[in-house]
Biopython code that builds the backbone (N, CA, C, O; Angstrom):
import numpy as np
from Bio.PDB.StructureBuilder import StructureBuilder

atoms = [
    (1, "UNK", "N", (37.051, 1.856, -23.658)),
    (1, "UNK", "CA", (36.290, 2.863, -22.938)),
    (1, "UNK", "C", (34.813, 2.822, -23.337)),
    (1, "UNK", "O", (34.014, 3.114, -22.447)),
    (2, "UNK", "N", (34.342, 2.510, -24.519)),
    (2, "UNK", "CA", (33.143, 2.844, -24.975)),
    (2, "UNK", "C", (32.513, 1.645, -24.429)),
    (2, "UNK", "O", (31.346, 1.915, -24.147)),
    (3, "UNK", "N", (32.870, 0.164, -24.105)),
    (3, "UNK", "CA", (32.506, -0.483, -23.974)),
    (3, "UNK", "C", (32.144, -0.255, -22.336)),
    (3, "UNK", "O", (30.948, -0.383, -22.074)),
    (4, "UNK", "N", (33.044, 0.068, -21.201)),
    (4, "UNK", "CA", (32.850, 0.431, -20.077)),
    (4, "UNK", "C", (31.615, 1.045, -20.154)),
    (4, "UNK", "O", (30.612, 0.570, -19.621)),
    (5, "UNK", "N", (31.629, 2.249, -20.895)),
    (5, "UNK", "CA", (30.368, 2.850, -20.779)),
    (5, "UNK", "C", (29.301, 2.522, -21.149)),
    (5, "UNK", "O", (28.316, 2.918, -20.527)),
    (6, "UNK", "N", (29.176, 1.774, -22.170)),
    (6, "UNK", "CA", (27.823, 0.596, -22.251)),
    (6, "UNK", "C", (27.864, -0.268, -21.788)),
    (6, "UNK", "O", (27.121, -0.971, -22.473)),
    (7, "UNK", "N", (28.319, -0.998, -20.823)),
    (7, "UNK", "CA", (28.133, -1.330, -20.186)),
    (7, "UNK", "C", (27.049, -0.806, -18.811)),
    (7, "UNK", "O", (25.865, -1.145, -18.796)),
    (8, "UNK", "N", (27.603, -0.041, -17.826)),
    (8, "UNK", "CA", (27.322, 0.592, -17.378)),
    (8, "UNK", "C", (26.186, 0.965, -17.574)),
    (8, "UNK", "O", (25.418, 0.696, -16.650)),
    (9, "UNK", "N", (25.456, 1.856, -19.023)),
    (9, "UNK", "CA", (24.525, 2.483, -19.301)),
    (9, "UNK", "C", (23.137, 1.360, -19.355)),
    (9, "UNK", "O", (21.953, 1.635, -19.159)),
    (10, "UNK", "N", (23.805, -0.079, -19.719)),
    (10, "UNK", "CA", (22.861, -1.229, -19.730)),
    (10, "UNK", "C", (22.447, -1.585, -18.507)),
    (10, "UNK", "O", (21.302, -1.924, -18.209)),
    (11, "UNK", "N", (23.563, -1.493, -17.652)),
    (11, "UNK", "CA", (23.347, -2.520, -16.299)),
    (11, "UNK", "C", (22.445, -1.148, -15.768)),
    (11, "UNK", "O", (21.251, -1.448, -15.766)),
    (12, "UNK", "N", (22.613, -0.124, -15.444)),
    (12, "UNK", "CA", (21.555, 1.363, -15.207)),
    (12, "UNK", "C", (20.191, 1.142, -16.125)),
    (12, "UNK", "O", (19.321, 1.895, -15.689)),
    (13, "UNK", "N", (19.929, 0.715, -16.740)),
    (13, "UNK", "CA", (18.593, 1.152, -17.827)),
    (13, "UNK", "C", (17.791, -0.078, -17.436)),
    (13, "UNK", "O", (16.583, 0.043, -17.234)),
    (14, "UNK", "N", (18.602, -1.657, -17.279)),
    (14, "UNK", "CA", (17.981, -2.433, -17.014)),
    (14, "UNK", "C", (17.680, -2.459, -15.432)),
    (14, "UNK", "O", (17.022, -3.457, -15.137)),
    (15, "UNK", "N", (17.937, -1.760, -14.506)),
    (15, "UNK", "CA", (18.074, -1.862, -12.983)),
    (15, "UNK", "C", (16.908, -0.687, -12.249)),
    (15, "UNK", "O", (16.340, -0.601, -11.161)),
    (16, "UNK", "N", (16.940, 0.197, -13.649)),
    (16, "UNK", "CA", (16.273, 1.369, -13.169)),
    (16, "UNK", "C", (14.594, 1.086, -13.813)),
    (16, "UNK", "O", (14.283, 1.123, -15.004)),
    (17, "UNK", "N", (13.304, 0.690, -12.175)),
    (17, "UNK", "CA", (12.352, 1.081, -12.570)),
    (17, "UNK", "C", (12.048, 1.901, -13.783)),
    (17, "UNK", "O", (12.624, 2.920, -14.164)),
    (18, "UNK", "N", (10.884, 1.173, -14.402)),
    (18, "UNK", "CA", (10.332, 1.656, -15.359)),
    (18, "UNK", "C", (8.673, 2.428, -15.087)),
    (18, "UNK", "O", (7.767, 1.887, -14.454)),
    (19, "UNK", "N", (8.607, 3.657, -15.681)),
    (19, "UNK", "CA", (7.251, 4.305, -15.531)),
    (19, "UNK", "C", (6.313, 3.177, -15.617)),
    (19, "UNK", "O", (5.695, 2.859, -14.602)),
    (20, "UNK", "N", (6.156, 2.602, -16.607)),
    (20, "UNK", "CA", (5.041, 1.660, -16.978)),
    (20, "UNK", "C", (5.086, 0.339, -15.625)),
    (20, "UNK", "O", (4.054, -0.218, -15.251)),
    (21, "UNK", "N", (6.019, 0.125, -15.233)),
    (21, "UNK", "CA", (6.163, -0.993, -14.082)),
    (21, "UNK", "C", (5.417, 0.122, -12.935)),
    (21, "UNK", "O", (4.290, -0.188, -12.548)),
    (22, "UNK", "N", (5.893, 1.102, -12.526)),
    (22, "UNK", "CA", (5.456, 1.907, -11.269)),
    (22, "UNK", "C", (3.608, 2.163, -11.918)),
    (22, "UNK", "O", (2.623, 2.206, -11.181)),
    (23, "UNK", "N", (3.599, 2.243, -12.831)),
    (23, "UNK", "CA", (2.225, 2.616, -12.948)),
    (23, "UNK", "C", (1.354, 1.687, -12.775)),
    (23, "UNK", "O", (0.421, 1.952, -12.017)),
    (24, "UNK", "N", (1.403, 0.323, -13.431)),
    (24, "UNK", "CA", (0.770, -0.944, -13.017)),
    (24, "UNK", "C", (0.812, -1.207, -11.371)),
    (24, "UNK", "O", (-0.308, -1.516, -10.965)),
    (25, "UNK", "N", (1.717, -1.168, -10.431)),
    (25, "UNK", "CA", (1.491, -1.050, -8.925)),
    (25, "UNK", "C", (1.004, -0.050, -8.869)),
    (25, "UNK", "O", (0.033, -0.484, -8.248)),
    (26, "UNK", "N", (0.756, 1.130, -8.981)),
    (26, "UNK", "CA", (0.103, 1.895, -8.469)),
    (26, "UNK", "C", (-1.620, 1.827, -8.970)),
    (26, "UNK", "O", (-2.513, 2.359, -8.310)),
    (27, "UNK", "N", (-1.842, 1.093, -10.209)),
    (27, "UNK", "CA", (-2.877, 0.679, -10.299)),
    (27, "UNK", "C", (-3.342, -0.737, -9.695)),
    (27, "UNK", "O", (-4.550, -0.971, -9.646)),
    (28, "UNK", "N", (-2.491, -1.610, -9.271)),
    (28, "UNK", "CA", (-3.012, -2.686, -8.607)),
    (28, "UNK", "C", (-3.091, -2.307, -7.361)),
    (28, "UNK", "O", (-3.835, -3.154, -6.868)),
    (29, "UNK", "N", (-2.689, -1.303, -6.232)),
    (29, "UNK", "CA", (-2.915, -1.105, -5.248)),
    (29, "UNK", "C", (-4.042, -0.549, -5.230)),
    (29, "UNK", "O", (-4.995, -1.063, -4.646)),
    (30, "UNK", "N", (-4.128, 0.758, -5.960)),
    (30, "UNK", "CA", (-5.744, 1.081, -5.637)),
    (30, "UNK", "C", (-6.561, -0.011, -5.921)),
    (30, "UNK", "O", (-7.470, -0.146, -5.102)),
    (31, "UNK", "N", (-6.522, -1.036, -7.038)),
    (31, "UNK", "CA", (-7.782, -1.718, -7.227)),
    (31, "UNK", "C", (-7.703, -2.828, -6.008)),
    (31, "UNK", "O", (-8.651, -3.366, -5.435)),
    (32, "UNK", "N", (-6.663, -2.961, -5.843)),
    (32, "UNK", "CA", (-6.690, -4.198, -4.410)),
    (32, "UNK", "C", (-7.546, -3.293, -3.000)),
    (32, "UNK", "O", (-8.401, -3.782, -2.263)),
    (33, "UNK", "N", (-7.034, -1.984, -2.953)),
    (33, "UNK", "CA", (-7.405, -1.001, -1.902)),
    (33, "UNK", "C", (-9.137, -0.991, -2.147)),
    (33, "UNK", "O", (-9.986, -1.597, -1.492)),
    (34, "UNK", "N", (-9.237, -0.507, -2.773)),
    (34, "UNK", "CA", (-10.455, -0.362, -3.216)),
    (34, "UNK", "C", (-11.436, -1.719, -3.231)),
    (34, "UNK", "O", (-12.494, -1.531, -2.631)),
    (35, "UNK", "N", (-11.329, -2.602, -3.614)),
    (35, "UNK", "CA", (-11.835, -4.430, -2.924)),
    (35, "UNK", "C", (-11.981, -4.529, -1.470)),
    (35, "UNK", "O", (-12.996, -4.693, -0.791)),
    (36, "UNK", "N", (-10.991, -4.420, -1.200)),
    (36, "UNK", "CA", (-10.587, -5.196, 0.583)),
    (36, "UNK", "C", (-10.624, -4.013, 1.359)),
    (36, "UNK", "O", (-10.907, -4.302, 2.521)),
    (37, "UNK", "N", (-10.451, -2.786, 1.191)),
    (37, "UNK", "CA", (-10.148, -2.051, 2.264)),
    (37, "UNK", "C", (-11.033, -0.701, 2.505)),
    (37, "UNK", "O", (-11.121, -0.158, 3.606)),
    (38, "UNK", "N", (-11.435, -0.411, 1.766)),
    (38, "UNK", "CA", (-12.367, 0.801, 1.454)),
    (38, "UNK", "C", (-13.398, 0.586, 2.399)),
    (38, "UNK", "O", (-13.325, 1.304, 3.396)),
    (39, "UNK", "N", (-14.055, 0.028, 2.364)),
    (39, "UNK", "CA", (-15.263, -0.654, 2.882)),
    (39, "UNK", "C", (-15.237, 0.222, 4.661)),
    (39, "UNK", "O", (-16.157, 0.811, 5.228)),
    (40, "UNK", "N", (-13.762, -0.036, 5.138)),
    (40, "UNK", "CA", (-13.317, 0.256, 6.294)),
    (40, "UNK", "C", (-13.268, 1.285, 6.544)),
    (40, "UNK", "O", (-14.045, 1.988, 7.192)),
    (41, "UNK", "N", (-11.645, 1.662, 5.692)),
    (41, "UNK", "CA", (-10.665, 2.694, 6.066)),
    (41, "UNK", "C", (-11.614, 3.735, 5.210)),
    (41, "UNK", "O", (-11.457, 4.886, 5.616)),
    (42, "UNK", "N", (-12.548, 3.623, 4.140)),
    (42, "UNK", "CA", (-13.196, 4.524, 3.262)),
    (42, "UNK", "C", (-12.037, 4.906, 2.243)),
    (42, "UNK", "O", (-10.847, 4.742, 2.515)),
    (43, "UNK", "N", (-12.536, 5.473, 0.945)),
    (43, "UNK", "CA", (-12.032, 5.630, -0.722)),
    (43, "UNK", "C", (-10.725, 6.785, -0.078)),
    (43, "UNK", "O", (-9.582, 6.683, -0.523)),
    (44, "UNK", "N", (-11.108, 7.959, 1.108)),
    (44, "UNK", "CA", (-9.813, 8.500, 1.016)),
    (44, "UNK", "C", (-9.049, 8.465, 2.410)),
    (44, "UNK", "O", (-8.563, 9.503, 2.861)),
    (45, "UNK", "N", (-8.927, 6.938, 3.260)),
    (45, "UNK", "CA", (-8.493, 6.539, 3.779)),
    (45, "UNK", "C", (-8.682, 7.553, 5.244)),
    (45, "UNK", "O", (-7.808, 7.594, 6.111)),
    (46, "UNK", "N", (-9.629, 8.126, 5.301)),
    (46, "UNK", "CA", (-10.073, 8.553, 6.627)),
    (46, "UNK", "C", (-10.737, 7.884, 7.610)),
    (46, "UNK", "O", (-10.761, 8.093, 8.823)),
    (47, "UNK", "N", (-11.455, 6.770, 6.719)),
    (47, "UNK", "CA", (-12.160, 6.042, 7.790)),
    (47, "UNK", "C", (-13.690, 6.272, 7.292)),
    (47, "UNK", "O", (-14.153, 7.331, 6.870)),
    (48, "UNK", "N", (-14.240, 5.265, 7.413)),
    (48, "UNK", "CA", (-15.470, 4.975, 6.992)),
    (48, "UNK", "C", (-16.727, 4.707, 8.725)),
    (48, "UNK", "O", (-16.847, 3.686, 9.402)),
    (49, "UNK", "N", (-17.455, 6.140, 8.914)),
    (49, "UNK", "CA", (-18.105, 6.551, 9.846)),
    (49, "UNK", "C", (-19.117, 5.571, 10.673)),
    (49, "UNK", "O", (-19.267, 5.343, 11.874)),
    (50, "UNK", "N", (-19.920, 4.961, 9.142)),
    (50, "UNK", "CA", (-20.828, 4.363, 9.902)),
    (50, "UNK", "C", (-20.128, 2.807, 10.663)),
    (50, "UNK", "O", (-20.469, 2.335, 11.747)),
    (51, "UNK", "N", (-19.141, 2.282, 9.760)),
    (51, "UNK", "CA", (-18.371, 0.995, 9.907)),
    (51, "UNK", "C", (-17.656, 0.911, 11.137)),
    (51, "UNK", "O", (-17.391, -0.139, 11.722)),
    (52, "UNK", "N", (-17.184, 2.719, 11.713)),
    (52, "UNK", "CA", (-16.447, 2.725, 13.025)),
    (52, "UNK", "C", (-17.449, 2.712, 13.975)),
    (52, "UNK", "O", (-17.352, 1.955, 14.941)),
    (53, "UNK", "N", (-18.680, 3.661, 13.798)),
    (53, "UNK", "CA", (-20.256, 3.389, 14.964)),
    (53, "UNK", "C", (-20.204, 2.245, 14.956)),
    (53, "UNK", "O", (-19.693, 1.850, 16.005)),
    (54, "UNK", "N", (-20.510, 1.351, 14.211)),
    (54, "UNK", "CA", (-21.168, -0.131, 14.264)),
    (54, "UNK", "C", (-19.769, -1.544, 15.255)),
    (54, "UNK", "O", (-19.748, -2.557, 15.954)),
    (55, "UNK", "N", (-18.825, -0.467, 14.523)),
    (55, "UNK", "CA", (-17.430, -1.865, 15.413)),
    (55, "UNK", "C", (-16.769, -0.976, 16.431)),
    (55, "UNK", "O", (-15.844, -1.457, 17.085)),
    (56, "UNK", "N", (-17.096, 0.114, 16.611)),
    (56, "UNK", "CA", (-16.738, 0.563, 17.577)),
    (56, "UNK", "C", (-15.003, 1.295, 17.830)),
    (56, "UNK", "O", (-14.543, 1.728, 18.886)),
    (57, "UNK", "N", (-14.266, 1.220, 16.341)),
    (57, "UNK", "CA", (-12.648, 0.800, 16.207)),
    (57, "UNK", "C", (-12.700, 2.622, 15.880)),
    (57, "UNK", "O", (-13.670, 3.217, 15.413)),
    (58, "UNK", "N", (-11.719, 3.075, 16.174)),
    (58, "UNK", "CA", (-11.404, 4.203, 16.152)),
    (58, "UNK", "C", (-9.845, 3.914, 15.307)),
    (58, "UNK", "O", (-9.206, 4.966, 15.297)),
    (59, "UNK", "N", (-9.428, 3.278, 14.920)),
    (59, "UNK", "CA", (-8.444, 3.006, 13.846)),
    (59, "UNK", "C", (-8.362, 2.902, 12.775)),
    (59, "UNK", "O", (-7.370, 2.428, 12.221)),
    (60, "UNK", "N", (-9.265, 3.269, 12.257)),
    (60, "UNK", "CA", (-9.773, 3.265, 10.642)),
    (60, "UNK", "C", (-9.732, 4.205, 10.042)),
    (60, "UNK", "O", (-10.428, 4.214, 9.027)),
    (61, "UNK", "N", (-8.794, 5.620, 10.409)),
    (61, "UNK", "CA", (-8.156, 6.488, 9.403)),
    (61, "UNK", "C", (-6.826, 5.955, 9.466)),
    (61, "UNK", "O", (-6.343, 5.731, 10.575)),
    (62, "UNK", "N", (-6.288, 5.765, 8.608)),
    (62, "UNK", "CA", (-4.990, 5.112, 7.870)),
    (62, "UNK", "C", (-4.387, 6.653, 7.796)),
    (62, "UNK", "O", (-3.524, 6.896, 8.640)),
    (63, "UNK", "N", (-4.710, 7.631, 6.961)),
    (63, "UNK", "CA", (-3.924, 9.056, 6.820)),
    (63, "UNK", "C", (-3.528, 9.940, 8.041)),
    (63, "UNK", "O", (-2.823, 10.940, 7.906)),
    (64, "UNK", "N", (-3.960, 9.570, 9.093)),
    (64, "UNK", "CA", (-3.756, 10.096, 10.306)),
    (64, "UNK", "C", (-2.420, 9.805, 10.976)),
    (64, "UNK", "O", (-1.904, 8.688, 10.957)),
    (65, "UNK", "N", (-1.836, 10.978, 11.628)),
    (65, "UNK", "CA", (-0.471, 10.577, 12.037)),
    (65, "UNK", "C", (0.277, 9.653, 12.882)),
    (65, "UNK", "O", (1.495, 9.510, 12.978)),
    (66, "UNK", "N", (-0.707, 9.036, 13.495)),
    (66, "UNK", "CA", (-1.022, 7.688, 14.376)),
    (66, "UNK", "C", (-0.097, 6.172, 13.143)),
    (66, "UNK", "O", (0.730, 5.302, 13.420)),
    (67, "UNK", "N", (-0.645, 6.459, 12.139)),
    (67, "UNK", "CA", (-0.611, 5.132, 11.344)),
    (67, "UNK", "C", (0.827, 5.720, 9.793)),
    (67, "UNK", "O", (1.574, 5.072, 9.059)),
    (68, "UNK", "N", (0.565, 7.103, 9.963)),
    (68, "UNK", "CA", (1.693, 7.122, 8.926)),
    (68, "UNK", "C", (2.846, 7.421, 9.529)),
    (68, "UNK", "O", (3.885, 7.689, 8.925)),
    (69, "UNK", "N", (2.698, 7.385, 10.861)),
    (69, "UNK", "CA", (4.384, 7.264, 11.526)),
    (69, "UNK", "C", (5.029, 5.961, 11.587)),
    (69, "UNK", "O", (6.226, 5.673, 11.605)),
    (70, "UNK", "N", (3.868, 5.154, 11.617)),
    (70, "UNK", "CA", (4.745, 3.456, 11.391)),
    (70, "UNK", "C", (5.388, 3.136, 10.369)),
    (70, "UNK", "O", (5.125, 3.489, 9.220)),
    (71, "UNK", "N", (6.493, 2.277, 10.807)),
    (71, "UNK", "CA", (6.993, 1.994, 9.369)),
    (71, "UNK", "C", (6.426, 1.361, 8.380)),
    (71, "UNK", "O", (5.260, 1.013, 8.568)),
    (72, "UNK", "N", (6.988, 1.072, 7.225)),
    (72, "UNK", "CA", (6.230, 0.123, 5.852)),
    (72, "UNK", "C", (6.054, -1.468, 6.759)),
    (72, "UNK", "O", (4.982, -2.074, 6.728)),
    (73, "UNK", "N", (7.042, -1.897, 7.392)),
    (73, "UNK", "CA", (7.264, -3.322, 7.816)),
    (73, "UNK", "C", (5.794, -3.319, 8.724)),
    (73, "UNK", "O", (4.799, -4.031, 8.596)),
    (74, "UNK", "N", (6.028, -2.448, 9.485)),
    (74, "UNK", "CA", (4.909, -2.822, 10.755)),
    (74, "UNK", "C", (3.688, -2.758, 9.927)),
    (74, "UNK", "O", (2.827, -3.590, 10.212)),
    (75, "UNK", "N", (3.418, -1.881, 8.890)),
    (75, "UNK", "CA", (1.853, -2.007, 8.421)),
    (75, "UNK", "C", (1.441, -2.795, 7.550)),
    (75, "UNK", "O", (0.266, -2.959, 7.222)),
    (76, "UNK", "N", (2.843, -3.591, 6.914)),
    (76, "UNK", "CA", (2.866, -4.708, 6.151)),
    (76, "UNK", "C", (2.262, -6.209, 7.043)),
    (76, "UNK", "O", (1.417, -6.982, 6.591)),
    (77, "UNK", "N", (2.837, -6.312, 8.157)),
    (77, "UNK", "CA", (2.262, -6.846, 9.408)),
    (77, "UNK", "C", (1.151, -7.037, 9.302)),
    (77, "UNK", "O", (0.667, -8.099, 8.911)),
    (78, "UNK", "N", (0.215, -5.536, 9.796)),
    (78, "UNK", "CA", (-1.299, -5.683, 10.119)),
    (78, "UNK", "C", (-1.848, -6.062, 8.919)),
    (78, "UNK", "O", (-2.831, -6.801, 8.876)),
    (79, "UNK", "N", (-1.216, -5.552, 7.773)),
    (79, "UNK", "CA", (-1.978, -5.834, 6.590)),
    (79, "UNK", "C", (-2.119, -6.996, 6.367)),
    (79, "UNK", "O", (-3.217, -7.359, 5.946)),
    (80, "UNK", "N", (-0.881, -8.141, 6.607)),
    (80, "UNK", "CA", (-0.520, -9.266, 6.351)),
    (80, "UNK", "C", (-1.692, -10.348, 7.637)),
    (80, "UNK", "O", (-2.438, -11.277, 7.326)),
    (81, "UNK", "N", (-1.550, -10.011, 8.445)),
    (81, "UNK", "CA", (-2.060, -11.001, 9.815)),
    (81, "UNK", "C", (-3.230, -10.046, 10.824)),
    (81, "UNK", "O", (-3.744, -10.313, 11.910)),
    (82, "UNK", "N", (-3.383, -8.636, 9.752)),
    (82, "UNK", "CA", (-4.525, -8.339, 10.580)),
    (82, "UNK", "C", (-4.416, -7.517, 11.743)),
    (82, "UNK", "O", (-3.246, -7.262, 12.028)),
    (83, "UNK", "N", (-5.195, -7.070, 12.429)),
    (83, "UNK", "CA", (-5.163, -6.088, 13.661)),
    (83, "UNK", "C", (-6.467, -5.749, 14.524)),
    (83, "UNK", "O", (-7.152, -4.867, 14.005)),
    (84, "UNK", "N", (-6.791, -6.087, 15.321)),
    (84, "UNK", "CA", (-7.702, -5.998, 16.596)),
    (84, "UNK", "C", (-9.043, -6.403, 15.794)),
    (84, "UNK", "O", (-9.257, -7.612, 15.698)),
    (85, "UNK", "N", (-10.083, -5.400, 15.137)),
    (85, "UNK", "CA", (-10.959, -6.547, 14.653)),
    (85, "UNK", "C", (-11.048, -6.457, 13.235)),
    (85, "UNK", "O", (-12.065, -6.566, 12.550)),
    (86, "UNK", "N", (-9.437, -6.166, 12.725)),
    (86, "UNK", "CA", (-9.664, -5.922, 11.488)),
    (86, "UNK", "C", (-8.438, -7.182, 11.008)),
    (86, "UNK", "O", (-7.281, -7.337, 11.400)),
    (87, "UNK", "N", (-9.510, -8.197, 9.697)),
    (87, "UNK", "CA", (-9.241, -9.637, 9.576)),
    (87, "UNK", "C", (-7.493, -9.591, 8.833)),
    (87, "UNK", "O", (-6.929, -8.572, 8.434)),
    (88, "UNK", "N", (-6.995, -10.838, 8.823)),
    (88, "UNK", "CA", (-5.744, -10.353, 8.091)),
    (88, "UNK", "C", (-6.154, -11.162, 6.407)),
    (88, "UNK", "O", (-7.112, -11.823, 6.004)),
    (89, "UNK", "N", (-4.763, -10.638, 5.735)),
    (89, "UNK", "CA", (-5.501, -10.092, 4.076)),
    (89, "UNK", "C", (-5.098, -11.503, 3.301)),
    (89, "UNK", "O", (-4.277, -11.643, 2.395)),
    (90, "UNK", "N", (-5.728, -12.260, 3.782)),
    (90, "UNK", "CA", (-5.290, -13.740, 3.026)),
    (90, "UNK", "C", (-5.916, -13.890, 1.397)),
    (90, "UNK", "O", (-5.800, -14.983, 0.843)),
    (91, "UNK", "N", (-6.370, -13.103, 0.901)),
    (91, "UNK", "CA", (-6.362, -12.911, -0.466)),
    (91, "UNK", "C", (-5.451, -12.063, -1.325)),
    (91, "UNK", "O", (-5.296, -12.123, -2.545)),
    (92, "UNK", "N", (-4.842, -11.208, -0.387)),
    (92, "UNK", "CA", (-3.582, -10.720, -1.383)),
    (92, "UNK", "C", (-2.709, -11.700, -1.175)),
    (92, "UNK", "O", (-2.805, -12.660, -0.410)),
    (93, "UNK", "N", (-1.563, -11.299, -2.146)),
    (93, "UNK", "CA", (-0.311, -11.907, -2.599)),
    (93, "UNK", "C", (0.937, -10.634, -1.439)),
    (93, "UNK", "O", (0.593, -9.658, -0.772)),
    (94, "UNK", "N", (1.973, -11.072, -1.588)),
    (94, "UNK", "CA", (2.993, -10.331, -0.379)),
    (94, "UNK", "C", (3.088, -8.992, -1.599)),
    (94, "UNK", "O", (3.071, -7.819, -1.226)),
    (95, "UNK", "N", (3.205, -9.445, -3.320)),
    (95, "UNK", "CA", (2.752, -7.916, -4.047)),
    (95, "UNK", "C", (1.552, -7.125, -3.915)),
    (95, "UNK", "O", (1.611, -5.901, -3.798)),
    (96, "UNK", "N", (0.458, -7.772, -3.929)),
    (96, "UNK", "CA", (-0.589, -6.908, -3.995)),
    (96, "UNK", "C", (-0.017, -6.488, -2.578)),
    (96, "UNK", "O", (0.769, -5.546, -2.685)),
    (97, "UNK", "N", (-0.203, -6.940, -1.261)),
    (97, "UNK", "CA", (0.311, -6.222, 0.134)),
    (97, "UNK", "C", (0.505, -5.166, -0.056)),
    (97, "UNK", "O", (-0.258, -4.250, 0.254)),
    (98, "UNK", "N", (1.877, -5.024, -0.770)),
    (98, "UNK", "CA", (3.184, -4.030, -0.950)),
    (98, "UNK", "C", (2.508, -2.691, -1.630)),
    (98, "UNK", "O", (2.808, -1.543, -1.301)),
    (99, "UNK", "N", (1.487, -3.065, -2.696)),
    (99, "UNK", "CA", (1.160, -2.486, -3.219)),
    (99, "UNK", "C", (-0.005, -1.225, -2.452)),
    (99, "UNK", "O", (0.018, 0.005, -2.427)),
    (100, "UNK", "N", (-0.929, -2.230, -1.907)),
    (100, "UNK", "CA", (-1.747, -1.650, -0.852)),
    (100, "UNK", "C", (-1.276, -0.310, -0.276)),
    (100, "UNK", "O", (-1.759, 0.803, -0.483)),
    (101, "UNK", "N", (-0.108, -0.689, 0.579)),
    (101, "UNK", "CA", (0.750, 0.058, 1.435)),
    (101, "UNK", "C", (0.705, 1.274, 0.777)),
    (101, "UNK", "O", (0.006, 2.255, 1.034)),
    (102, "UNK", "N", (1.800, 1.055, -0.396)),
    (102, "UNK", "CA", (1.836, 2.135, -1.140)),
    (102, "UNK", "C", (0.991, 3.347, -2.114)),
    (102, "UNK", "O", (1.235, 4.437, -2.632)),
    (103, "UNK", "N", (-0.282, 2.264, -1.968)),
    (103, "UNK", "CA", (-1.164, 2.912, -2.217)),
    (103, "UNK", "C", (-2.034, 4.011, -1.224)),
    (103, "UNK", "O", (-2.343, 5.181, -1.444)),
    (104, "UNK", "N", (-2.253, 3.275, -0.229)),
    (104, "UNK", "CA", (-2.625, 3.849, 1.463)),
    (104, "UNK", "C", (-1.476, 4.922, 1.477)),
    (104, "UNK", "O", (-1.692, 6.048, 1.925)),
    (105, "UNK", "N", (-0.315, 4.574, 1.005)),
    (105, "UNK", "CA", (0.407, 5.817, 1.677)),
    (105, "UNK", "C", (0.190, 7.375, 1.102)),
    (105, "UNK", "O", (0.581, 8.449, 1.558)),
    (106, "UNK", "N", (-0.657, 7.026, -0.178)),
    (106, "UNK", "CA", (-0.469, 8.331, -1.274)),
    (106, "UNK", "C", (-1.558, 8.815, -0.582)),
    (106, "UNK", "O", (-1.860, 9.996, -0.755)),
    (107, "UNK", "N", (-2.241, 8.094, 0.209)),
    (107, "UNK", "CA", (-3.858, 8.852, 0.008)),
    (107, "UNK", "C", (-3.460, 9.870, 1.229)),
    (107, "UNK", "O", (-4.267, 10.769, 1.469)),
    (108, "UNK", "N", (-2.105, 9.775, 2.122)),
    (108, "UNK", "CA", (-2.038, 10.612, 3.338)),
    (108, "UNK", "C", (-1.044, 11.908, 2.318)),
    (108, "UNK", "O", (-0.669, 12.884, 2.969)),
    (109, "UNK", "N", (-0.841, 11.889, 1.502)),
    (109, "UNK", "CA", (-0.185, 13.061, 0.745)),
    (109, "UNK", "C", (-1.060, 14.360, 0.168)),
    (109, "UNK", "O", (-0.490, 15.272, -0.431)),
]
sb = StructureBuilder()
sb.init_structure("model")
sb.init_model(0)
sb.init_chain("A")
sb.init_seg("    ")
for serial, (resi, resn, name, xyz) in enumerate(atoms, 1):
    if name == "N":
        sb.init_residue(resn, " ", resi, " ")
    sb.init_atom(name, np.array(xyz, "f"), 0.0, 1.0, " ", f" {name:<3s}", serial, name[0])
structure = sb.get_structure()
């Protein structure tokens, strides 16, 4: 019996995210966010004013209910290959991506 249960308690401890793992993505997303995307979408993902005057894109609040009704896949997409005149992200990795996402997603909370 005791062994069942350590068992168990191992295969759980090793399976179960760690704070320090979630905290490093959540710091590589902002710093990836903050590089590549800010510029655009702006630091709290509303959209950056003068960048939408000048290109004309009215898609550049990310926190708006337009973009947080899509799923993770579809914005993994634009993120991945891009969207109307916004370039796709051939300097992230499919983690940093992931990370992005999840980062973009906090800023609509």
């Amino acid at each position: 019996m005791k062994f069942i249960v350590l068992t168990v308690a191992v295969i759980l401890t090793s399976a179960w995210p760690t704070t320090q793992g979630l905290a490093a993505d959540a710091e590589t997303g902002k710093t990836a966010y903050e590089k590549n995307c800010a510029g655009c979408h702006g630091a709290d993902g509303k959209g950056n004013p003068a960048v939408a005057k000048t290109l004309g894109e009215k898609g550049l609040n990310i926190v708006g209910k337009e973009t947080t009704a899509k799923s993770d896949e579809a914005l993994l997409k634009i993120i991945a290959e891009g969207a109307g005149k916004m370039p796709p992200s051939k300097k992230l990795t499919k983690e940093e991506q992931k990370a992005v996402l999840q980062y973009s997603r906090s800023l609509a909370k």
